[in-house]
N, C-alpha and C positions, 0 to 999 in steps of 0.2 A: 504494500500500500504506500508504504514512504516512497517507494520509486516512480510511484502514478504521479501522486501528487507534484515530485518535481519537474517532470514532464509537465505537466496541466499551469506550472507557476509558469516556466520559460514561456509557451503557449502564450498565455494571458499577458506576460509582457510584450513581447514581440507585434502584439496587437494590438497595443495600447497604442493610439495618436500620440503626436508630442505636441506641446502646448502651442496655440496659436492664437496672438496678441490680439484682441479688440481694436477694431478701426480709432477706435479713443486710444486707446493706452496706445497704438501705434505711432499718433500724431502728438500725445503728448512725451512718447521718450525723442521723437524726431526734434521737439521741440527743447527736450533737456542737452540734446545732444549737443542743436545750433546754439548753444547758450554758455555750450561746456567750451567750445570752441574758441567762444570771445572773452573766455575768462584767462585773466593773465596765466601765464603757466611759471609762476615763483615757486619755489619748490620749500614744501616746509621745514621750519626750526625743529633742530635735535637741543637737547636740553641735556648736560651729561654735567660730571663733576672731576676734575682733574686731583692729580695726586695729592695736590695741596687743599682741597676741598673748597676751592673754589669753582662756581656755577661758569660751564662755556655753553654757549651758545651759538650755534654755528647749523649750517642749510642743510637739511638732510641729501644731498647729489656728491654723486664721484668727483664733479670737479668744480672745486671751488671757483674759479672766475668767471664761470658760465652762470653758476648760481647766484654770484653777488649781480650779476646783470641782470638775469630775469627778475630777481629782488626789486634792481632801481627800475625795471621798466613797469612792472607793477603799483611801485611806489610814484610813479611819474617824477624820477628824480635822476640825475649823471653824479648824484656827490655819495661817496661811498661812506663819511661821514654822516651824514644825513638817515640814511639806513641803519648804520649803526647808535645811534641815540635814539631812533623812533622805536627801535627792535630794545632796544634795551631800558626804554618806557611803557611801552607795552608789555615788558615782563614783570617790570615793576608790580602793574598795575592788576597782573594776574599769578600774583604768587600767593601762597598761603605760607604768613610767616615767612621767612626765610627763605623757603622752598620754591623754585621757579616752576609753574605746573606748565608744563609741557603741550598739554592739552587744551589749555584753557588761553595758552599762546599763541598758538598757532588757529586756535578761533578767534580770536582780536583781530591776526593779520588777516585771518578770510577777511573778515569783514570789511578792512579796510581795504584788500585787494578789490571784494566784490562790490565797493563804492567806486572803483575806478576811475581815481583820480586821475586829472589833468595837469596836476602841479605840488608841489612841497606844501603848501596851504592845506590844499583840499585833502591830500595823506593825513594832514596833522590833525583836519576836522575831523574826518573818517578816522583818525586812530583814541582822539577825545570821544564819539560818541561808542566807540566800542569799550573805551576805561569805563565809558556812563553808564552802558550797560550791561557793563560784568558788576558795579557796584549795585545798580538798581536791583539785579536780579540778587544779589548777596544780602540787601535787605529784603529784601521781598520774603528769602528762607528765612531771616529771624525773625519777620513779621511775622509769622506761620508757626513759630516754635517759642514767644516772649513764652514769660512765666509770669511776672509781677506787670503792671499796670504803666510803672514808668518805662519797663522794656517798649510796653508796644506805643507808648506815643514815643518814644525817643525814634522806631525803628519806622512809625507809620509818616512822623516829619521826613524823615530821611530820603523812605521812596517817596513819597510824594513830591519832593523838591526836586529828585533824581530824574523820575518821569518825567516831570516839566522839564525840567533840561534837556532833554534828548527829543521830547517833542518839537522845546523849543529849535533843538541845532535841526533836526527831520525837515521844517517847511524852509524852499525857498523864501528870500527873502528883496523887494526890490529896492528896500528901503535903504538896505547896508549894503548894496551892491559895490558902491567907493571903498568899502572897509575891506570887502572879501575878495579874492583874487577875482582877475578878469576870466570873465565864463562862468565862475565859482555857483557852483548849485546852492550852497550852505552858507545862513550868515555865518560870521563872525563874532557880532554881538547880540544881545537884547537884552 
């Protein structure tokens, strides 16, 4: 009987159709695809620690000068400085304690890659509203977990100020268009 049975499995797979995509799911991976295409191709931060325990930082690709370029070309920048302070404000600003999360770094740089900037300004908007939003979201979990009463207005001022802020950087602005680079989608101020 065991030997029928594995006969009658083979059978049953070999007959099986293999999957085929939905005129929707077709047009919307075509669509993920032409999308993947225009997205800079920077290559992400490795986050390790040297013999001395101090944190490096550096592109996860075989060769370093290739990667410090798709870096500045996503960052809209020629200054290899410039990369380096923004990449190492962004780490700052997604570390726990001490610790550079690796993870939570190279979601800042999406973000700022996937604002696609036009210039060193607009990097720097795009890498402030991503600081904004690793902090909003970070009050938002202790909103969710206060215990006493001053926790959750200390935690509920916090996001709420944080949200405003990030809505505020979100809308164009035609007001401060002198203040913010030429072309600049993002004010500067408000």
């Amino acid at each position: 009987m065991n030997r029928k049975t594995r006969s009658t499995n083979t059978k049953a797979r070999s007959v099986a159709k293999s999957y085929e995509p939905t005129p929707e799911e077709r047009r919307l991976m075509e669509a993920y695809f032409a999308r993947k295409r225009q997205t800079p191709a920077a290559p992400p931060l490795k986050v390790s620690e040297d013999d001395s325990g101090l944190t490096q930082i550096a592109p996860d690709h075989p060769n370093l000068r290739i990667a410090e370029a798709l870096l500045m070309e996503a960052l809209a920048t020629t200054d290899p400085c410039f990369v380096a302070v923004l990449v190492t404000q962004l780490s700052y600003a997604g570390s726990q304690g001490r610790k550079v999360d690796e993870r939570e770094l190279n979601f800042m740089l999406s973000v700022v890659k996937g604002a696609k900037p036009k210039d060193q300004m607009e990097a720097m908007l795009a890498a402030q509203m991503a600081a904004v939003h690793m902090a909003t979201m970070t009050f938002g979990r202790r909103l969710a977990h206060v215990q006493t009463l001053p926790q959750q207005d200390s935690a509920e001022r916090a996001l709420n100020k944080l949200a405003r802020t990030f809505a505020a950087q979100s809308r164009p602005s035609s007001a401060t268009e002198p203040v913010a680079s030429k072309g600049s989608r993002w004010s500067t101020s408000r």
